[in-house]
BAROPA-880511 format. One record per residue (C-alpha): residue number from 1; x negated, y negated, z negated. Coordinates in nm, 3 decimals. Each point is the difference from the previous one (the first is absolute). Layout:
BEGIN
<r><num>NUM</num><px>X</px><py>Y</py><pz>Z</pz></r>
...
***
This chain:
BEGIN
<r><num>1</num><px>2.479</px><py>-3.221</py><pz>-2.701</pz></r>
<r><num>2</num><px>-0.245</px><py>0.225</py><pz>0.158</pz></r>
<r><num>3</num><px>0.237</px><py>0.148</py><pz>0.273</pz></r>
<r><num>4</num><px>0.258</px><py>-0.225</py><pz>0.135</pz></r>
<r><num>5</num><px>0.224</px><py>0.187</py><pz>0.275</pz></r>
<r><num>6</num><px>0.241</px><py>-0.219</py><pz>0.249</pz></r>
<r><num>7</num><px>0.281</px><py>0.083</py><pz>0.251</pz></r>
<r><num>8</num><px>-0.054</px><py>-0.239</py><pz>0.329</pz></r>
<r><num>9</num><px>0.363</px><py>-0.144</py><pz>0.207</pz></r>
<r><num>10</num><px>-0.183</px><py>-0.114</py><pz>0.323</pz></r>
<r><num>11</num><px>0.088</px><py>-0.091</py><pz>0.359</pz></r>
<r><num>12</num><px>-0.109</px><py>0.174</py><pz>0.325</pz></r>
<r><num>13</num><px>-0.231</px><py>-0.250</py><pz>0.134</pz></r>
<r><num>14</num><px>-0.361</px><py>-0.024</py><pz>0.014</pz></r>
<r><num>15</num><px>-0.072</px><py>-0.250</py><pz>-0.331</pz></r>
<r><num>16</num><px>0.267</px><py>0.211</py><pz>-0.129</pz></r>
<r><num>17</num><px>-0.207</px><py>0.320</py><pz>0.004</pz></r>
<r><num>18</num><px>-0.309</px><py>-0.209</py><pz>-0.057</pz></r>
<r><num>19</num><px>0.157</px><py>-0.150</py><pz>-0.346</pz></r>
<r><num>20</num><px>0.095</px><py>0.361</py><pz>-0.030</pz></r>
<r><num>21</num><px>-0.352</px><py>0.112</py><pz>0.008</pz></r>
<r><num>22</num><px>-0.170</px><py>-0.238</py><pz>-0.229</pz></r>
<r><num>23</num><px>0.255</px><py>0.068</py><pz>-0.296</pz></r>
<r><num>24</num><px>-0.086</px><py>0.381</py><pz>0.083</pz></r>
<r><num>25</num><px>-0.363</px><py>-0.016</py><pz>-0.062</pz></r>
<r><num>26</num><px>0.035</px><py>-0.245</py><pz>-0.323</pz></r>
<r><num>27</num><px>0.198</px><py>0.253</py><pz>-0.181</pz></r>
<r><num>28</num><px>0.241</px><py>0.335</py><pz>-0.013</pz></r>
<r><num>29</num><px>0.219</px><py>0.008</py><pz>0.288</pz></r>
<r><num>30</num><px>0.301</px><py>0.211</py><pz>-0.109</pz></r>
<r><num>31</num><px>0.249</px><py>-0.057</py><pz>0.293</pz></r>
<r><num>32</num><px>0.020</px><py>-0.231</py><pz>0.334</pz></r>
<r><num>33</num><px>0.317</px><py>-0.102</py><pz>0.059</pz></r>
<r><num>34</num><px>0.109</px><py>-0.160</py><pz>0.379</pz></r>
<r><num>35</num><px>0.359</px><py>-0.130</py><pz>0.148</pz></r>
<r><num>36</num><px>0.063</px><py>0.205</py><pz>0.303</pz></r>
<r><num>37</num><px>0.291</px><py>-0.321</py><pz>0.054</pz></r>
<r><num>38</num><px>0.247</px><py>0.246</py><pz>0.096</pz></r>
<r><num>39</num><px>0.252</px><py>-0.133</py><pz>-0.309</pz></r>
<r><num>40</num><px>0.276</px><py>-0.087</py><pz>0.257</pz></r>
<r><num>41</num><px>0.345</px><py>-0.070</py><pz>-0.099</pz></r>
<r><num>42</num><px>0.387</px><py>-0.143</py><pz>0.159</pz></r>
<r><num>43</num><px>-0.107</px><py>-0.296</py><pz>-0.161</pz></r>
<r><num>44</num><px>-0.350</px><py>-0.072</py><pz>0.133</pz></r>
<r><num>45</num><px>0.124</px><py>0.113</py><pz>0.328</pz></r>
<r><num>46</num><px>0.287</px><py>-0.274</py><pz>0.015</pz></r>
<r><num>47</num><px>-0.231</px><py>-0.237</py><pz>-0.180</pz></r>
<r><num>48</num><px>-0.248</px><py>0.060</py><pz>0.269</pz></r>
<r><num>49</num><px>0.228</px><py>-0.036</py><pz>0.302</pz></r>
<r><num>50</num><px>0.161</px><py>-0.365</py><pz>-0.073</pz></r>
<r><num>51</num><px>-0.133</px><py>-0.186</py><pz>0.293</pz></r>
<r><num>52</num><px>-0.213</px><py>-0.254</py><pz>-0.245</pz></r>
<r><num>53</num><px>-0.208</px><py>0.253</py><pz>-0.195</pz></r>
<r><num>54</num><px>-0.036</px><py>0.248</py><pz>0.370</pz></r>
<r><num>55</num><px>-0.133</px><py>-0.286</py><pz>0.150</pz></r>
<r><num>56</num><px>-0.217</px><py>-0.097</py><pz>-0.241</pz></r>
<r><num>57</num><px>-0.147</px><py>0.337</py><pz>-0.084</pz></r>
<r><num>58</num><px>-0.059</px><py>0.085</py><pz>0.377</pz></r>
<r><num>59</num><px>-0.213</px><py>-0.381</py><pz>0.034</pz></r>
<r><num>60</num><px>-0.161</px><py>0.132</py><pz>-0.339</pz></r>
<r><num>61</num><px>-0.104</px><py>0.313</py><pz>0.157</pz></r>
<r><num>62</num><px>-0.128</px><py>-0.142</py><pz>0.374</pz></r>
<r><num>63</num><px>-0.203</px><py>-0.209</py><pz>-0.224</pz></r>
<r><num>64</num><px>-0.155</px><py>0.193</py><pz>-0.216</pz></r>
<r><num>65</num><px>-0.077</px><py>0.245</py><pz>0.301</pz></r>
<r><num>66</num><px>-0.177</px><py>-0.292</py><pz>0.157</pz></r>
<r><num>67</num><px>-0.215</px><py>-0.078</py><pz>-0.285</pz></r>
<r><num>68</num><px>-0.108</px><py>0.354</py><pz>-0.142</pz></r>
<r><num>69</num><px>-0.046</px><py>0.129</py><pz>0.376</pz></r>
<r><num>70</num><px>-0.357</px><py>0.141</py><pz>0.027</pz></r>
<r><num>71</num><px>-0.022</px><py>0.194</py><pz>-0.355</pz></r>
<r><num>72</num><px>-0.166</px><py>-0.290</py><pz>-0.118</pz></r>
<r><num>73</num><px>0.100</px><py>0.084</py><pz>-0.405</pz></r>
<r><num>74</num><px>-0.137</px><py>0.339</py><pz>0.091</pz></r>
<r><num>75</num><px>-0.290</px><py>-0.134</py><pz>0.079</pz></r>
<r><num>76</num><px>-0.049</px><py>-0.269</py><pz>-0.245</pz></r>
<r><num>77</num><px>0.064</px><py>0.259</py><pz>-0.327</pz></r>
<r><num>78</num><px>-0.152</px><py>0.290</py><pz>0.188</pz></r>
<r><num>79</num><px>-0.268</px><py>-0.108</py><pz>0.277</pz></r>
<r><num>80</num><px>-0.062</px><py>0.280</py><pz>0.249</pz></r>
<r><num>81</num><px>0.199</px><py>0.244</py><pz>-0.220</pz></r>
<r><num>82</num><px>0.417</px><py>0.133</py><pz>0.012</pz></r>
<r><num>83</num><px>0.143</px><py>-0.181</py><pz>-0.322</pz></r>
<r><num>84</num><px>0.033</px><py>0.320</py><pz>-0.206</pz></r>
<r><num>85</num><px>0.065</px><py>0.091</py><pz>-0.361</pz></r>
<r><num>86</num><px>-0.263</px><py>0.144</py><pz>-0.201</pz></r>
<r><num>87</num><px>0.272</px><py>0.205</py><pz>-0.204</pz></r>
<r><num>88</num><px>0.239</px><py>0.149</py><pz>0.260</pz></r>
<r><num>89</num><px>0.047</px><py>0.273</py><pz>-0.257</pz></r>
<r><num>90</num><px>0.183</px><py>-0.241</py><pz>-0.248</pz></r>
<r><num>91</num><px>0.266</px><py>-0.104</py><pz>0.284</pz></r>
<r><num>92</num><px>0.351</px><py>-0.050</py><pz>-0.072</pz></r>
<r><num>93</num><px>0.241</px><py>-0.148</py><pz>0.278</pz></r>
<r><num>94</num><px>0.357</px><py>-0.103</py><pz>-0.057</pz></r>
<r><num>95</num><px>0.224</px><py>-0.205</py><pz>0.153</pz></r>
<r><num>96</num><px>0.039</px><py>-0.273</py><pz>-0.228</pz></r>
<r><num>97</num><px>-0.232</px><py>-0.120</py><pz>-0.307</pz></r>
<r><num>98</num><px>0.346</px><py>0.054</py><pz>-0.249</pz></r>
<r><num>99</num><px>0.010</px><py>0.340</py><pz>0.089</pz></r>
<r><num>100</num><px>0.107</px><py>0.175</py><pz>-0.255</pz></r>
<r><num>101</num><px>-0.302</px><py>0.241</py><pz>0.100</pz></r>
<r><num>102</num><px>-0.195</px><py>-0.245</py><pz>-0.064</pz></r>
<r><num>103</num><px>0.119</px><py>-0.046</py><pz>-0.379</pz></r>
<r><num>104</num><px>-0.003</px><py>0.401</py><pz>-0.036</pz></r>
<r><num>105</num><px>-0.364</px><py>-0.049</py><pz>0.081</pz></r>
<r><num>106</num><px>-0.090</px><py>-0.264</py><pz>-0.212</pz></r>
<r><num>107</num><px>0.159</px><py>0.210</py><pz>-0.285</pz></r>
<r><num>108</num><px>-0.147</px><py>0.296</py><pz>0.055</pz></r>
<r><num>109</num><px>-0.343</px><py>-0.130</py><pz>0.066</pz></r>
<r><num>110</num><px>0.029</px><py>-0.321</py><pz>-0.302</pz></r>
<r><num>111</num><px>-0.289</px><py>-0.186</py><pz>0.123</pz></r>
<r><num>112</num><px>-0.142</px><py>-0.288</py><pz>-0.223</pz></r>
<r><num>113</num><px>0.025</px><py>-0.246</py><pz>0.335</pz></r>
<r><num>114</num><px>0.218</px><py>-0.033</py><pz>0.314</pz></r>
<r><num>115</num><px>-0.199</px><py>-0.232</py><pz>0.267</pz></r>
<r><num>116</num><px>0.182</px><py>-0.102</py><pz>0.294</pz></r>
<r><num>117</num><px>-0.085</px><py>-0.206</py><pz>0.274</pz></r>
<r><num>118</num><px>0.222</px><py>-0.025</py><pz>0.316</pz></r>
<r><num>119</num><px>0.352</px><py>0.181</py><pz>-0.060</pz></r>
<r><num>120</num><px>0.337</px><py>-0.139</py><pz>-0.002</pz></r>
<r><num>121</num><px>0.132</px><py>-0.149</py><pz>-0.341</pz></r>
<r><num>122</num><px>0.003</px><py>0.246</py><pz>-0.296</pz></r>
<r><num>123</num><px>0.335</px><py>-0.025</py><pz>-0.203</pz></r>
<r><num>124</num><px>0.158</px><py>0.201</py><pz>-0.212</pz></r>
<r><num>125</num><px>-0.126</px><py>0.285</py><pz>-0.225</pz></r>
<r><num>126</num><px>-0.361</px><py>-0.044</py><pz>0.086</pz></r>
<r><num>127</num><px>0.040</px><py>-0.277</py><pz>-0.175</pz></r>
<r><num>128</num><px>0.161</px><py>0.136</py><pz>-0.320</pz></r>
<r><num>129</num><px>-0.207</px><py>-0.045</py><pz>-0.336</pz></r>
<r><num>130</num><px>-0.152</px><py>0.300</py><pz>-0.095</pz></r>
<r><num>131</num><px>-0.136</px><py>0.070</py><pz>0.353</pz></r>
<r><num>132</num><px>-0.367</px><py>-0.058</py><pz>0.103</pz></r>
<r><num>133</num><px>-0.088</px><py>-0.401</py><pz>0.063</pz></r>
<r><num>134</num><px>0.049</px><py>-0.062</py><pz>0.330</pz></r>
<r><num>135</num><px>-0.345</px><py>-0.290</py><pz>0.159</pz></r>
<r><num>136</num><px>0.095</px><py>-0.140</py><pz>0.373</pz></r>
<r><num>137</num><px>-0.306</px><py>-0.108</py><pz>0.231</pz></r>
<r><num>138</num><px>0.253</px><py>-0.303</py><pz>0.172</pz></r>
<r><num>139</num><px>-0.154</px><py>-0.240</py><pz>0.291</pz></r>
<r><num>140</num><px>0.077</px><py>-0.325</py><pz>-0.132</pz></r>
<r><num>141</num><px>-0.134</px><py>-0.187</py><pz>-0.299</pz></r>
<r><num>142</num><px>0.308</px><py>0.037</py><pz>-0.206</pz></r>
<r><num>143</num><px>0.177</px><py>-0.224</py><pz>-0.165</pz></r>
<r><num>144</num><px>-0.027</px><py>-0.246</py><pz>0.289</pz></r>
<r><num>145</num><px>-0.021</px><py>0.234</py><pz>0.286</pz></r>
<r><num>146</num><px>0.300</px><py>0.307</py><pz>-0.054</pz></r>
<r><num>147</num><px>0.139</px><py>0.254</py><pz>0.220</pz></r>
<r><num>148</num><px>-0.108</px><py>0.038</py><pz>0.355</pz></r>
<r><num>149</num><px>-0.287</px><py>-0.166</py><pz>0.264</pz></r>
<r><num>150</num><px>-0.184</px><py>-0.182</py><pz>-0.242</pz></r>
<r><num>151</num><px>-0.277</px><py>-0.067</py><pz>0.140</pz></r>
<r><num>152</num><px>0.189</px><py>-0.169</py><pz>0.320</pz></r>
<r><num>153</num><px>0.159</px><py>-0.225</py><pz>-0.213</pz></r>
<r><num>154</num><px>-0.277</px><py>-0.067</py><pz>-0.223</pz></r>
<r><num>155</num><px>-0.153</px><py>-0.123</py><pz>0.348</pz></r>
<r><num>156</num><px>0.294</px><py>-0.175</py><pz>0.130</pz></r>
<r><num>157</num><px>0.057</px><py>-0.236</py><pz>-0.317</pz></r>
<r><num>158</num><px>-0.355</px><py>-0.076</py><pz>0.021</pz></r>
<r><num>159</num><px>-0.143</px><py>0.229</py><pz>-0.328</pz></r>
<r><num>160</num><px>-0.271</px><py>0.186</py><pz>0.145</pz></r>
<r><num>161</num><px>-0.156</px><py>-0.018</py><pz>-0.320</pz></r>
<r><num>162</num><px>0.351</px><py>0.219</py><pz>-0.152</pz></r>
<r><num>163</num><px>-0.025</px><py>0.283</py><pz>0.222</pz></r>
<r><num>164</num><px>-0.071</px><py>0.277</py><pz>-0.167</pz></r>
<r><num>165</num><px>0.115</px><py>0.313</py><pz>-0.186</pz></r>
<r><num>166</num><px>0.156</px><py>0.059</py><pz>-0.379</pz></r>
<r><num>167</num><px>-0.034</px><py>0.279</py><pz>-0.193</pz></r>
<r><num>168</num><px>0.278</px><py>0.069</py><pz>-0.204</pz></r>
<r><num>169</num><px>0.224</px><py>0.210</py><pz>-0.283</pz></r>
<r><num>170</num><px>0.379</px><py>0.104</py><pz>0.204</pz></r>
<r><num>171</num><px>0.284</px><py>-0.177</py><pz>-0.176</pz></r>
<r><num>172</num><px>0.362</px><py>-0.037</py><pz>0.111</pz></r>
<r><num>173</num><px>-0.076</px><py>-0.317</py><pz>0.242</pz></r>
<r><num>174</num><px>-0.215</px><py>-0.012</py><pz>0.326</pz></r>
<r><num>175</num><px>-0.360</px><py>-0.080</py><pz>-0.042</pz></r>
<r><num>176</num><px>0.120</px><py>-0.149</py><pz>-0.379</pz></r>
<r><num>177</num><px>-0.169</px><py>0.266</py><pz>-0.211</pz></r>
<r><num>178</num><px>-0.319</px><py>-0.073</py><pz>-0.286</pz></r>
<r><num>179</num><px>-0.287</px><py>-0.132</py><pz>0.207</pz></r>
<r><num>180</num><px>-0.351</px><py>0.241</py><pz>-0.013</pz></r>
<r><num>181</num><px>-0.194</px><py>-0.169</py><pz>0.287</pz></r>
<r><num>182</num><px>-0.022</px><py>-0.257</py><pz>0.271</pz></r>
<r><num>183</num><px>-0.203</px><py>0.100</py><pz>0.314</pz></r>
<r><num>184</num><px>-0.071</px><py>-0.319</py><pz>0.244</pz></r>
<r><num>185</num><px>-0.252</px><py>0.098</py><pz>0.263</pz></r>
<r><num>186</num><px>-0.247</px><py>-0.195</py><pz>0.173</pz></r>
<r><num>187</num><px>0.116</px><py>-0.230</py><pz>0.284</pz></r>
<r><num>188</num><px>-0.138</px><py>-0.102</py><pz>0.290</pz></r>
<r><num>189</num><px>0.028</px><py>-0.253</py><pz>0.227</pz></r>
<r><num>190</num><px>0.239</px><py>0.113</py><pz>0.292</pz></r>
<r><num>191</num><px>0.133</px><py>0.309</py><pz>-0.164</pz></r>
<r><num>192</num><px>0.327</px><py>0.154</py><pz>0.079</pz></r>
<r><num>193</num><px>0.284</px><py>0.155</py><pz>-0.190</pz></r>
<r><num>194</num><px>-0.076</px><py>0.342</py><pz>0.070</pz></r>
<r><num>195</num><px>-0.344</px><py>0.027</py><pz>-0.069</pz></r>
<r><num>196</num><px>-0.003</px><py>-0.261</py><pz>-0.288</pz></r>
<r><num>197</num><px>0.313</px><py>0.253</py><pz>-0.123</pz></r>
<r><num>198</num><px>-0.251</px><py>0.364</py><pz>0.020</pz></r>
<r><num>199</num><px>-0.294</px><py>-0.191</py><pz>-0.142</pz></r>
<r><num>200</num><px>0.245</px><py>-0.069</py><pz>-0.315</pz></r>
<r><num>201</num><px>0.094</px><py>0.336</py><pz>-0.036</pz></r>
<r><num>202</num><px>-0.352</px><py>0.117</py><pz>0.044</pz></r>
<r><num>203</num><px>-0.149</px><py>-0.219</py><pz>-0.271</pz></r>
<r><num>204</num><px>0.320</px><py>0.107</py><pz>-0.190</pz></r>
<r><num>205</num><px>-0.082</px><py>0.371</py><pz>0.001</pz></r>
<r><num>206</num><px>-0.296</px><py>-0.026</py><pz>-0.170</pz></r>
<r><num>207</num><px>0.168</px><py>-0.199</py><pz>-0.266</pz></r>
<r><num>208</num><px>0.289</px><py>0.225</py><pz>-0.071</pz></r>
<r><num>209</num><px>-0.242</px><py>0.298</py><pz>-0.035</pz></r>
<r><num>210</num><px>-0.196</px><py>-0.250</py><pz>-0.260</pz></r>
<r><num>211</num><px>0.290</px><py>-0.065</py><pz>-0.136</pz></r>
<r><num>212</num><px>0.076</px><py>0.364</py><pz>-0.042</pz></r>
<r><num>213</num><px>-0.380</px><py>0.095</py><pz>-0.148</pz></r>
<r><num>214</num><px>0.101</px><py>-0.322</py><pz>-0.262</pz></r>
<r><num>215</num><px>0.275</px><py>0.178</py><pz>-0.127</pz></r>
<r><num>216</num><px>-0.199</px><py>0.271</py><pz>-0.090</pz></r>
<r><num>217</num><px>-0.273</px><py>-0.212</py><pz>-0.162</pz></r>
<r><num>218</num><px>0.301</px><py>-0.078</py><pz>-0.217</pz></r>
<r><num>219</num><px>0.068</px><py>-0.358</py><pz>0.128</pz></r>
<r><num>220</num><px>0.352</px><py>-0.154</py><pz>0.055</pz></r>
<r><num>221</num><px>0.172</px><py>-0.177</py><pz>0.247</pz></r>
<r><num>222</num><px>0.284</px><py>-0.198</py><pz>0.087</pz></r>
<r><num>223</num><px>0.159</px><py>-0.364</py><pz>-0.057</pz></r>
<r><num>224</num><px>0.354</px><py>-0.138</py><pz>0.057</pz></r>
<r><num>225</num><px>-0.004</px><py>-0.201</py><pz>0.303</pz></r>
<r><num>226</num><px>0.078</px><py>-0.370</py><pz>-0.141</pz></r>
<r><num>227</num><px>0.273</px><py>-0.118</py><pz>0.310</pz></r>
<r><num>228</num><px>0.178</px><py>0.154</py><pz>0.236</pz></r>
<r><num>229</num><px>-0.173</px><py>-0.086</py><pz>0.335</pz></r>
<r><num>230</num><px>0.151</px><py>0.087</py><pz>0.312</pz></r>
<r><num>231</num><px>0.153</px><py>0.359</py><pz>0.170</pz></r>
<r><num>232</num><px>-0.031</px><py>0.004</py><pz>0.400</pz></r>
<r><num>233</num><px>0.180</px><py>0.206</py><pz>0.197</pz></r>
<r><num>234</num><px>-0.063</px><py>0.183</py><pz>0.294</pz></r>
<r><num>235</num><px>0.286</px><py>-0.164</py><pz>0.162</pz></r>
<r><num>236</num><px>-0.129</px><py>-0.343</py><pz>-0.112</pz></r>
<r><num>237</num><px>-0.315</px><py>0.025</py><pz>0.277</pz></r>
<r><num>238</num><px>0.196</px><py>-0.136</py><pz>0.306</pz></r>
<r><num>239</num><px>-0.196</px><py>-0.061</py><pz>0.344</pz></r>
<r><num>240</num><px>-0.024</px><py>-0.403</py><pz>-0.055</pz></r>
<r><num>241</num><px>-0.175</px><py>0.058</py><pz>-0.257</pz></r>
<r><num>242</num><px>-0.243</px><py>0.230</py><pz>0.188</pz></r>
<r><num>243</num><px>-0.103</px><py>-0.238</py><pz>0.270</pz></r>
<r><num>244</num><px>-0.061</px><py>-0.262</py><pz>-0.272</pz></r>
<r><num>245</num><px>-0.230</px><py>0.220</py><pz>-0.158</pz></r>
<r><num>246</num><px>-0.160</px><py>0.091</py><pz>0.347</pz></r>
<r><num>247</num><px>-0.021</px><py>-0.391</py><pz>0.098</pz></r>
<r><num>248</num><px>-0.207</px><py>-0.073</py><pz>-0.283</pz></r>
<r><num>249</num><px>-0.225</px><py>0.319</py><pz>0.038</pz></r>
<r><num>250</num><px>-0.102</px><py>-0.146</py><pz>0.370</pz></r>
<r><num>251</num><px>-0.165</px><py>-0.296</py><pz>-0.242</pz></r>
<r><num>252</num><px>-0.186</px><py>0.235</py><pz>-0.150</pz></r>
<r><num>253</num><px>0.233</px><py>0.026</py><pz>-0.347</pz></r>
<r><num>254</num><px>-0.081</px><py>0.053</py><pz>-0.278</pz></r>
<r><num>255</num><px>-0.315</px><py>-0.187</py><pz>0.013</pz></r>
<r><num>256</num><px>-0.137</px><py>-0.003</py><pz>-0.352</pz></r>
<r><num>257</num><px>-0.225</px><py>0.302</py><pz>-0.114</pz></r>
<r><num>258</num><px>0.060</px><py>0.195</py><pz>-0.328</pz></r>
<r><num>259</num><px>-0.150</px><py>0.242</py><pz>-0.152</pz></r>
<r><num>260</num><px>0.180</px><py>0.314</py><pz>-0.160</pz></r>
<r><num>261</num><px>0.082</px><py>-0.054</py><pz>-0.349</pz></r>
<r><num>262</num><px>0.162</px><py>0.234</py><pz>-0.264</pz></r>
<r><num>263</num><px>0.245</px><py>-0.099</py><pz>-0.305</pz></r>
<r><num>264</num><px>0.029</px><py>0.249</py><pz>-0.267</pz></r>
<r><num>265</num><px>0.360</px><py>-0.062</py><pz>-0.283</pz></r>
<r><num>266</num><px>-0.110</px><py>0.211</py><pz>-0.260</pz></r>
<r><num>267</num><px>0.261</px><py>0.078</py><pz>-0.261</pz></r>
<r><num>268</num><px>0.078</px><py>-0.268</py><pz>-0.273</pz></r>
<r><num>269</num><px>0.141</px><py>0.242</py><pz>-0.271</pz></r>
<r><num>270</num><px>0.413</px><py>-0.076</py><pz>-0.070</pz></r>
<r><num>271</num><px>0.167</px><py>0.204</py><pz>-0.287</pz></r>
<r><num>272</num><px>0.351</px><py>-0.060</py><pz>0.228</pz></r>
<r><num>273</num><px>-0.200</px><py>0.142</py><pz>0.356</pz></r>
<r><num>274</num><px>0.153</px><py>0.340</py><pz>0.075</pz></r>
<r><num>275</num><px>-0.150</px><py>0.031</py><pz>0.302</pz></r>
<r><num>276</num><px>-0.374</px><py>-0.040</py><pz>-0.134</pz></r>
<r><num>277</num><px>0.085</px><py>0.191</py><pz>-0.288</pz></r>
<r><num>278</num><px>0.051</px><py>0.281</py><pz>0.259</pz></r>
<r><num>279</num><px>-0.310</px><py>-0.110</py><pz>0.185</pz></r>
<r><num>280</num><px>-0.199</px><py>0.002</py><pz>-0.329</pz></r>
<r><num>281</num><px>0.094</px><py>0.357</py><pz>-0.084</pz></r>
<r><num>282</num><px>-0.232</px><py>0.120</py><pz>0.347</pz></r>
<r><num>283</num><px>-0.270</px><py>-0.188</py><pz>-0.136</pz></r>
<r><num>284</num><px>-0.007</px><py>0.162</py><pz>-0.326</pz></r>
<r><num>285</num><px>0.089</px><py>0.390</py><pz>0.082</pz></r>
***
C-alpha cells in the first residue's frame, strides 16, 4: 500500500501528544480524536460518592499530584518546549471515546487504521466487524502485565526485566487483543516508575510508527496471546504497597542493568483468524 491513512484516539498528556506526533509524521493523519472526560452520568456520580471509591480516588489524586508536580513528562517528551500537537487542524474532542461522534467520524472518514494510546476502554460499535482495525499502544507487556500501572507492579513483584509496552490489535477484552510488538526499554540501576514508565513510551513511539511504515511495506502482524496473564486495576494499587516499593528503592532497586530490547509476533497465517483476515486486507489494498 503506498498511502496508508489512520484516525488517532489519544489522551491529553504530554507522551500522549508525543505518541500522537510520531504516528503523524509516519503516515496520513486523517482525524485526532481526544476525551474531554466530561461523559458524566447518575450512575458514575453515585458510584463515585460511596465512601470506599471517594476515598480512594481523592488518595489517587494527592498522589499523583505529588509525583507529576514540576511538568516533569513535559519535559521528558518535550525538553524546553509546551507539549503540543503537530496537527491541531485534525482535532476532534468529545466527551467520551464511545461517542457516537466518534463512530460518525470513523464512518465518514473509513480509515485503513485506528491507533490509540491512552483513552478509556473502547466498547461497542467501534468494535463491530466491518469497521477499520482498531491497534492500542498499552503500558504493560501484555499477557502478563494487563490493565493499569504496569510498570509499578512490574517493579513491585520484582520483574524489572517485564516492564514495558505491547502493541496490540483491540478485541472485546482489556489488553487481550493479537499481539504486534513488545517494547522493554533499557533499565538502569536506581530507576523509578515514572521515568522508567516515559522512557517506555518513548522507545515505543518509534516502534508504532515502524510498525505503521511495515504495514505499508506489506508486512503483517499480530499473534494470539498463548495465556491469560494478569488484569490490574487501578483500585488494586493500595498505599502498602507503595511504601514497599519505596523501601526497596532506598536500596537502590532494581539493581540489575538491561538493555532495551524489542519482540516482534508477526502473523502465523490461520484460515479460521477473522481478525487477521481483516488485518491482511490493509496490507494488500
Amino acid at each position: 500500500m503506498a498511502d496508508l491513512s489512520i484516525m488517532i484516539f489519544c489522551g491529553r498528556s504530554p507522551r500522549h501528544l508525543y505518541v500522537a506526533n510520531r504516528l503523524c509524521a509516519a503516515v496520513r493523519p486523517l482525524a485526532i480524536v481526544q476525551e474531554t472526560g466530561g461523559n458524566w452520568t447518575a450512575k458514575k456520580i453515585r458510584r463515585l460518592l460511596r465512601p470506599d471509591n471517594l476515598w480512594r480516588k481523592a488518595s489517587r489524586w494527592l498522589r499523583d499530584r505529588k509525583r507529576y508536580a514540576g511538568n516533569a513528562e513535559a519535559a521528558f517528551f518535550f525538553d524546553d518546549e509546551a507539549p503540543y500537537l503537530e496537527r491541531p487542524d485534525l482535532l476532534v474532542q468529545v466527551p467520551h471515546i464511545n461517542h457516537p461522534k466518534v463512530v460518525e467520524l470513523v464512518d465518514k472518514l473509513r480509515p485503513d487504521l485506528i491507533c490509540v494510546f491512552g483513552t478509556s476502554l473502547i466498547r461497542g460499535p467501534l468494535l463491530e466487524k466491518g469497521r477499520s482495525p482498531l491497534v492500542n499502544l498499552h503500558g504493560g507487556l501484555s499477557p502478563e502485565y494487563r490493565g493499569a500501572d504496569c510498570t509499578f507492579w512490574a517493579l513491585y513483584n520484582g520483574e524489572p526485566e517485564k516492564v514495558g509496552c505491547t502493541l496490540h490489535f483491540i478485541n472485546q477484552g482489556i489488553d487481550t487483543g493479537d499481539l504486534i510488538a513488545h517494547v522493554m526499554p533499557a533499565v538502569r540501576r536506581g530507576d523509578q516508575e515514572l521515568p522508567l514508565f516515559w522512557r517506555a513510551v518513548k522507545d515505543a513511539a518509534d516502534v508504532y510508527a515502524l510498525f505503521l511504515r511495515r504495514v505499508v511495506a506489506g508486512q503483517r502482524f499480530g499473534q494470539r496471546q498463548s495465556i491469560k496473564g494478569r488484569l490490574y486495576e487501578v483500585k488494586d494499587r493500595r498505599a502498602h504497597h507503595e511504601r514497599a516499593l519505596s523501601r526497596r528503592y532506598r536500596d537502590g532497586y532494581p539493581s540489575a542493568e538491561l538493555p532495551a530490547r524489542l519482540s516482534w509476533f508477526q502473523e502465523i497465517p490461520s484460515a479460521d483468524s477473522a481478525e487477521r483476515g481483516r488485518v491482511r486486507l490493509i496490507a494488500d489494498t
